[in-house]
C-alpha positions in Angstrom: 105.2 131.9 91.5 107.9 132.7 94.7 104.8 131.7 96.9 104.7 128.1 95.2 108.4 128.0 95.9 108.1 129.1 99.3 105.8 126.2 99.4 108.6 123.9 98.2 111.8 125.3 100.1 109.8 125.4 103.6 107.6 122.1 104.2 105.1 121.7 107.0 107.7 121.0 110.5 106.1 119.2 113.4 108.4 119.8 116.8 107.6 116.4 118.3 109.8 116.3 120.3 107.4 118.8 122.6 104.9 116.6 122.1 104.0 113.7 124.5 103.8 110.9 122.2 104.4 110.0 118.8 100.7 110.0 118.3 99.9 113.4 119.0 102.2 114.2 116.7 100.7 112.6 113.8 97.8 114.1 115.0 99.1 117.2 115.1 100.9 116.6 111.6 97.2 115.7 109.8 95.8 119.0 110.9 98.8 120.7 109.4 98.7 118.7 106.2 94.7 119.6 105.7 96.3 123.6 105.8 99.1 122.8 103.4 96.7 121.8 100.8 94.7 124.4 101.0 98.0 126.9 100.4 98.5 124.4 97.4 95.2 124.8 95.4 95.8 128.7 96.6 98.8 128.7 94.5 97.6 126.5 91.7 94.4 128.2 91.4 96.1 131.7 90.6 97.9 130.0 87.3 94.7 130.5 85.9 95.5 134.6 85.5 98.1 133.5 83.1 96.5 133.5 80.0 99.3 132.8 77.9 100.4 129.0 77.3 104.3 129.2 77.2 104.2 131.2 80.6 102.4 128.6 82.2 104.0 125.6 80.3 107.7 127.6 82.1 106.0 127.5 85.1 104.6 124.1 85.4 108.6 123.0 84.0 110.2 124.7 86.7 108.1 123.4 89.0 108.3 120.2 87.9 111.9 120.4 88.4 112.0 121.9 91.9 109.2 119.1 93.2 111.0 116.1 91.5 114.2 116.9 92.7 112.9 116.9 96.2 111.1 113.7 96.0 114.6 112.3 94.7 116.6 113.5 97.7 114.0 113.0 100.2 113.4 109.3 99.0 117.3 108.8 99.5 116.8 109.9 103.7 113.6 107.5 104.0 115.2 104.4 102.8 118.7 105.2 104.4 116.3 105.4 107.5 115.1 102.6 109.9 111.7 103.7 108.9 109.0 101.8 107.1 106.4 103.6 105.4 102.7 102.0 106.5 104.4 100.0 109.6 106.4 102.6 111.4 104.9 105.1 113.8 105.2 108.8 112.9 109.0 109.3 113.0 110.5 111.8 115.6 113.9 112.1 114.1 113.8 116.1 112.6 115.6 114.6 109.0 113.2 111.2 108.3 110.5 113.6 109.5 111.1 116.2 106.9 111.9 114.2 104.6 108.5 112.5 104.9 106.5 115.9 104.9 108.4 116.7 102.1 107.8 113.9 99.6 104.0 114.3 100.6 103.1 117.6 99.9 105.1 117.9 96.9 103.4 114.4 95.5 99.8 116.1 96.4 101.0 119.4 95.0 102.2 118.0 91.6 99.1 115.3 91.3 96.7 119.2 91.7 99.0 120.4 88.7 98.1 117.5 86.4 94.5 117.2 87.4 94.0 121.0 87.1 96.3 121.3 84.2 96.4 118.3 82.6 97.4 119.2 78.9 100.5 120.9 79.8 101.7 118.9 82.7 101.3 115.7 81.2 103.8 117.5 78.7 106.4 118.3 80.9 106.3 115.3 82.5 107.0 113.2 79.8 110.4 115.6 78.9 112.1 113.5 82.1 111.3 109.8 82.1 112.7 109.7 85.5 109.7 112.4 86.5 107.2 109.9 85.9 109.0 106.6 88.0 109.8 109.5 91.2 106.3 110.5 90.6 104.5 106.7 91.0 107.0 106.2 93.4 105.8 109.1 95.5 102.0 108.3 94.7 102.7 104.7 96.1 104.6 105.8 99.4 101.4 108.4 100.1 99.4 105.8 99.7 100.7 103.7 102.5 100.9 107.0 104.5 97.4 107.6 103.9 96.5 107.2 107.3 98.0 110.9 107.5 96.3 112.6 104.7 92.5 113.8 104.4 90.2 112.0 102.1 90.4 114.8 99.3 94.0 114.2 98.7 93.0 110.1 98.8 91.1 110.7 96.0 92.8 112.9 94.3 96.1 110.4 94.1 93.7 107.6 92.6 92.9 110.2 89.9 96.3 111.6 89.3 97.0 107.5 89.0 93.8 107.5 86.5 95.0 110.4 84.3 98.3 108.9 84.0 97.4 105.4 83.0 99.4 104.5 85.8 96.0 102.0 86.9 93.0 101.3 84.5 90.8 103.9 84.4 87.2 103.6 86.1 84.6 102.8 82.9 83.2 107.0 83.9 86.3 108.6 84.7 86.5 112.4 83.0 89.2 115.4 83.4 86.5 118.2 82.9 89.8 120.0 83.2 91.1 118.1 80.2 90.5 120.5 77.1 93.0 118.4 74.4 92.1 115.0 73.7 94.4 112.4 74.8 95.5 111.0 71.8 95.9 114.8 70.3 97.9 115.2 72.7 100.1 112.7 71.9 100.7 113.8 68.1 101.0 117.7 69.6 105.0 117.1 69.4 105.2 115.4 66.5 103.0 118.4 65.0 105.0 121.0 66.2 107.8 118.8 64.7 106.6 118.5 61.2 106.0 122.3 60.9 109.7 123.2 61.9 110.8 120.8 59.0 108.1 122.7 56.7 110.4 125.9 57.1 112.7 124.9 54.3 114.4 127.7 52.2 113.1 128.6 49.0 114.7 128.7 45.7 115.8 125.9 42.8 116.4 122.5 44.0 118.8 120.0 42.5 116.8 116.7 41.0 119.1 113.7 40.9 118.0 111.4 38.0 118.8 107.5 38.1 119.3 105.7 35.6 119.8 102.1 34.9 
């Protein structure tokens, strides 16, 4: 787990400004990006030692927390920028630069969680409405940098959008990673719910008769 956060706190940092243009820089940035991911599904991967499902549900929550949190305040030093996602060329400024690195790695890294983990992260996800909007907003500004990311991490935003609902779903899409159905999953809560209200103390009860 600290190596996931070290993934978080430190993002990938491209010095372009001893660089000779801004496109050797986003050249440089790609190659960077392609290595990031593979630290990512590195990480991810090794949750599957963690046999037990509330460790791994704590996990997945706490990264949930640490990834949204950055998309939030990253988002906030893109649009206070002069830069445009999709139009602008690969910034040099260190803060919009970071701030773009930032929002995507930790879009691609949270997408990995809920393809690879899909019955728990969907879960957590849905315990923050505002989780769901940062995420789709992040999905959507990766997309129009997409011209910086490798064709795995393409893909794997389209299915992240798929598993989500967020677009329709392709007529043969499948999780194989999905192991509880998705409308079992929606009634898990409300199970767990009923069987705390089941847990009723035992003795007499008082019957109130009505009577016209």
């Amino acid at each position: 787990m600290n190596f996931i956060i070290l993934l978080l706190i430190f993002p990938l940092y491209v010095d372009a400004e001893n660089l000779d243009s801004s496109q050797l820089a986003e050249e440089l940035y790609k190659q960077l990006f392609k290595k990031q991911r593979v630290n990512h599904l590195e990480a991810i991967k090794s949750f599957r030692k963690i046999s037990h499902y509330d460790k791994q549900y704590s996990m997945i929550q706490m990264m949930a927390e640490k990834v949204f949190s950055s998309i939030q305040e990253n988002r906030a030093s893109i649009e206070a920028s002069a830069f445009i996602p999709g139009i602008s060329e690969f910034p040099s400024e260190d803060r919009v630069r970071e701030a773009l690195s930032n929002i995507l790695e930790n879009t691609a890294l949270f997408s990995e969680i809920i393809i690879r983990y899909p019955d728990i992260a969907v879960v957590v996800l849905k315990t923050n409405n505002n989780w769901d909007v940062l995420l789709q907003w992040g999905i959507a500004f990766s997309n129009q940098m997409r011209y910086l990311l490798d064709n795995s991490t393409i893909k794997l935003l389209h299915l992240v959008s798929q598993e989500l609902n967020h677009v329709d779903r392709d007529p043969n899409y499948i999780n194989p990673y999905r192991k509880i159905k998705p409308n079992e999953q929606i009634n898990q809560s409300f199970v767990l719910k009923r069987k705390k209200k089941k847990k009723m103390k035992k003795g007499p009860r008082m019957v109130i008769h009505n009577e016209l």
